[in-house]
N, C-alpha and C positions, 0 to 999 in steps of 0.2 A: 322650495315651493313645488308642488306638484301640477303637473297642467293633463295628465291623462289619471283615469281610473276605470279597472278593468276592462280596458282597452277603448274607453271612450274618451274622448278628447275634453277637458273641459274650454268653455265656452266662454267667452270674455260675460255675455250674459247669458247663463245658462239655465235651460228650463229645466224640471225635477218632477216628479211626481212621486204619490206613494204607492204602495204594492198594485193595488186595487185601479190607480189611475182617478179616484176620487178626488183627490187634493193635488194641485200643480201651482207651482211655485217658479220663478224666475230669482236668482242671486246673480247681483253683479260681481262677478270675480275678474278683475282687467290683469289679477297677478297669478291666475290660477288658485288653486289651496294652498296656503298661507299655513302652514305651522298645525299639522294635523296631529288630532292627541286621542287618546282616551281619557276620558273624565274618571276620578276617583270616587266622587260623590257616592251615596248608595244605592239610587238608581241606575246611574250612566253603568257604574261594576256589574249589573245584575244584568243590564237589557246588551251591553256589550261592544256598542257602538262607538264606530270610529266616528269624529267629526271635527270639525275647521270650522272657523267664526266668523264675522262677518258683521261690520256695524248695520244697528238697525233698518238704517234708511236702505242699506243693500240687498234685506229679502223683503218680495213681494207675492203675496199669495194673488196667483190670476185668477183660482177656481177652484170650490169647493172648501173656503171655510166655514160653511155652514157643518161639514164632517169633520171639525176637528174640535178633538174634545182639549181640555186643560186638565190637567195633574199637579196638585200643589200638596208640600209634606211635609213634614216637620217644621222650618217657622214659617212657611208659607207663601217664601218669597221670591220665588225662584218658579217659574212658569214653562212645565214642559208638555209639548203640543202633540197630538197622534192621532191619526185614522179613527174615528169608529168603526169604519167599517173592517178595516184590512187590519188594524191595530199596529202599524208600521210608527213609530218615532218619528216625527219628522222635523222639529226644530227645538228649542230650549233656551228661555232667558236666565242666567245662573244669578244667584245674589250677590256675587261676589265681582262679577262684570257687569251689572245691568245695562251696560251700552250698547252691548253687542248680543248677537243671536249666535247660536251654536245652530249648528244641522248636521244633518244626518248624512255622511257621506256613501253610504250605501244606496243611496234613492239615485242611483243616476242611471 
């Protein structure tokens, strides 16, 4: 498990935002990152994003989902979330987990 990145500590509840500071998020991680990966999928390969998951109930958008846009592709089922404004990734339901939320371990 990971408990710092980039020299930031993470946070048992830890707040996030995207580039821009439009969208902030709270994730509760009491174990830190859990099992960080890159996605193989054909967006996760192209946009290049590290990230670590997290059950539903453990991300909460505080402010500014009214700027995030959806992205759905091929069968549709799978729900990846980004800035409009700053166009930053910032979290992802996969079809293959739909329990869990991905995010974007770069937004800290």
């Amino acid at each position: 498990m990971v408990k710092q990145v980039g020299g930031v500590k993470v946070q048992p509840n830890h707040r996030a935002t995207c580039h821009c500071g439009m969208v902030e998020f709270e994730l509760n991680l009491p174990e830190g990152l859990v099992g960080p990966k890159r996605c193989n999928c054909s967006i996760c390969r192209r946009k290049g994003a590290v990230m670590a998951y997290v059950p539903l109930s453990c991300l909460r958008i505080l402010r500014g989902a009214e700027h995030l846009k959806l992205y759905q592709f091929n069968s549709g089922v799978a729900k990846h979330y980004f800035c409009v404004n700053c166009g930053i990734y910032t979290h992802h339901q996969t079809r293959s987990h739909p329990t869990v939320y991905g995010f974007n371990e770069g937004w800290w």
